[in-house]
FINU-424116 format. One record per atom (N, C-alpha, C): x, y, z. Coordinates in steps of 0.05 Angstrom, whole numbers, plus 5000, padded with zeros to 4 digits. Layout:
# residues N
XYZ;...
//
This chain:
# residues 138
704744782451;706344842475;704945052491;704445282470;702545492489;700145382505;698045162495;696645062510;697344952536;700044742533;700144612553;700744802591;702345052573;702645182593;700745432601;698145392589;696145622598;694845422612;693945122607;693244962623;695144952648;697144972651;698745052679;697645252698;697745522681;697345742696;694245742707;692545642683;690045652692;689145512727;691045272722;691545062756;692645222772;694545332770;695745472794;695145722808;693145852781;691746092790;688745912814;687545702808;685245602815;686545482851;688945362849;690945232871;690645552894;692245802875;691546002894;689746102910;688146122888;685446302896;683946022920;684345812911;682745642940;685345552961;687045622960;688745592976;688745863003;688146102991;688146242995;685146333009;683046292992;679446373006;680046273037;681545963032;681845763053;683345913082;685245983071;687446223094;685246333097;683646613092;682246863095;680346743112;678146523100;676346433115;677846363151;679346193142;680946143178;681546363185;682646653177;683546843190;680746923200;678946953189;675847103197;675346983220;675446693217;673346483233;675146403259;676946313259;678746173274;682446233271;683346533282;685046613279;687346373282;686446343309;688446103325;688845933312;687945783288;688945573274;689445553252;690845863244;691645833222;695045773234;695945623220;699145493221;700545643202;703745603203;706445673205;706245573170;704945233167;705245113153;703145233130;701045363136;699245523112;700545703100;701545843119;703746053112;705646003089;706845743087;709545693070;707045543049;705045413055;703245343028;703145583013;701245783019;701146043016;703646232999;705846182998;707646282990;708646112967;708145912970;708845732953;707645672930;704945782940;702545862915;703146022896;704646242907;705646572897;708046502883;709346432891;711546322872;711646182855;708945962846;707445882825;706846062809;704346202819;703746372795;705646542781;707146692792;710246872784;710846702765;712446372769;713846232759;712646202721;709446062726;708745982706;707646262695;706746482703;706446722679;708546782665;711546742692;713746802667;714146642646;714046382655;714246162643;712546142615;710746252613;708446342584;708746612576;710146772588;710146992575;713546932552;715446772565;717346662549;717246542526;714546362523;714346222503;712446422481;712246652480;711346892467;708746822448;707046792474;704146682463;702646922451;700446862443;697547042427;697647252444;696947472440;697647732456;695347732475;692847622477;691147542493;692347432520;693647192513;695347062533;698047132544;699047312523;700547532543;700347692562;698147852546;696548062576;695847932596;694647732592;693147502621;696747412636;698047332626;699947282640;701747512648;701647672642;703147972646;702148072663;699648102664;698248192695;698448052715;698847812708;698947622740;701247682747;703447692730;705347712743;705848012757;704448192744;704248432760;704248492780;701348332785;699348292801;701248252823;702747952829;704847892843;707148052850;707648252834;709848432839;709848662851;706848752851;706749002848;707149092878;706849222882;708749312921;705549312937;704849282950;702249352970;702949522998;701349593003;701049793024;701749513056;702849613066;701949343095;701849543118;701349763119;700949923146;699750113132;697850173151;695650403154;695950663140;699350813144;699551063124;700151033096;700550723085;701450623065;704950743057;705750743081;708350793069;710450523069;710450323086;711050083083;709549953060;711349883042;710749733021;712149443015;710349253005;712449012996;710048932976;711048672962;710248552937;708948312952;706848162936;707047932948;708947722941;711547692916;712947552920;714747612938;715147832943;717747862963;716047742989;713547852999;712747623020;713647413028;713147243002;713346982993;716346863004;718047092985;720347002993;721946983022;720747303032;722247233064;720447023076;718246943076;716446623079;718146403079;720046303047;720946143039;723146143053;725846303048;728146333045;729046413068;727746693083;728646693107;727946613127;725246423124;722746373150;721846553170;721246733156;720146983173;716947013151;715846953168;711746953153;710747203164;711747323186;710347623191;709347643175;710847823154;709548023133;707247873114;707647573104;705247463086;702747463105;703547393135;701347353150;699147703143;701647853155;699748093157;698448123138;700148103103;698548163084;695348033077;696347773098;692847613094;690647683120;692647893137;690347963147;689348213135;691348393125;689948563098;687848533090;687148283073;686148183056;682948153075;682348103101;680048023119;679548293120;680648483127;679848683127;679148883114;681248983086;680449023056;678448923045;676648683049;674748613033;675148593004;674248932992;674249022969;676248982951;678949022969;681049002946;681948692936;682148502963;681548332959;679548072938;678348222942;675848132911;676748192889;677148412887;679248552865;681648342856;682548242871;685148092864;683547922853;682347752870;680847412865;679847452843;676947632843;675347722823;678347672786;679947802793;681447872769;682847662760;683647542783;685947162780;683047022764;680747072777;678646852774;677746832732;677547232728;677247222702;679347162683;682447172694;683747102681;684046822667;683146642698;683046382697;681646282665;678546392673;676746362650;677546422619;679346702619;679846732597;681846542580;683946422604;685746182591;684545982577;682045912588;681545672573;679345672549;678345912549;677346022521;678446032503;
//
């Protein structure tokens, strides 16, 4: 059972991270065409990964595959900076959710323009989804 659902997470972390290069690249290259509709892909991604880390951290796998799933879900929770003095904070699931639930994408938008501009931290995330990825299927 633990396999079937690290083979989950491993997809949905890979669904993100190119779902996502895909947003950043259009925000860099061609602001104008990123859509309303990437936006709710985008969130929809995030609410994946949340879903299935909790979803494996439930089924109380090898402590390897705990930590890998414990950080993602962190990762997703953890509050980020979205303005300059860093006193506005949000998560990227809460993003997600005013995205989903209330149809207001502001804030995910901004956070992905964050992400064009942060560079570094951004890698940081990818970089870390990417080794997690790898470590699932080891």
């Amino acid at each position: 059972m633990h396999d079937f659902a690290k083979k989950n997470l491993k997809k949905v972390i890979e669904s993100f991270l190119s779902e996502s290069s895909r947003i950043v690249t259009t925000v860099e290259t061609q602001p104008e065409k990123l859509q309303a509709r990437d936006i709710e892909v985008l969130a929809e991604k995030i609410w994946d990964l949340r879903h299935f880390a909790i979803e494996l951290l439930h089924q109380f796998p090898d402590e390897s595959t705990w930590y890998n799933a414990s950080i993602i879900k962190e990762l997703v929770d953890e509050p980020l900076a979205i303005d300059p003095d860093g006193k506005a904070t949000i998560s990227l699931i809460e993003a997600a959710d005013l995205t989903k639930n209330s149809h207001n994408d502001k804030t995910l938008r901004t956070l992905v323009r964050a992400w064009t501009i942060e560079k570094a931290a951004r890698e940081v995330l990818f970089s870390n989804l990417r080794d997690i990825s790898k470590e699932l299927t080891a």
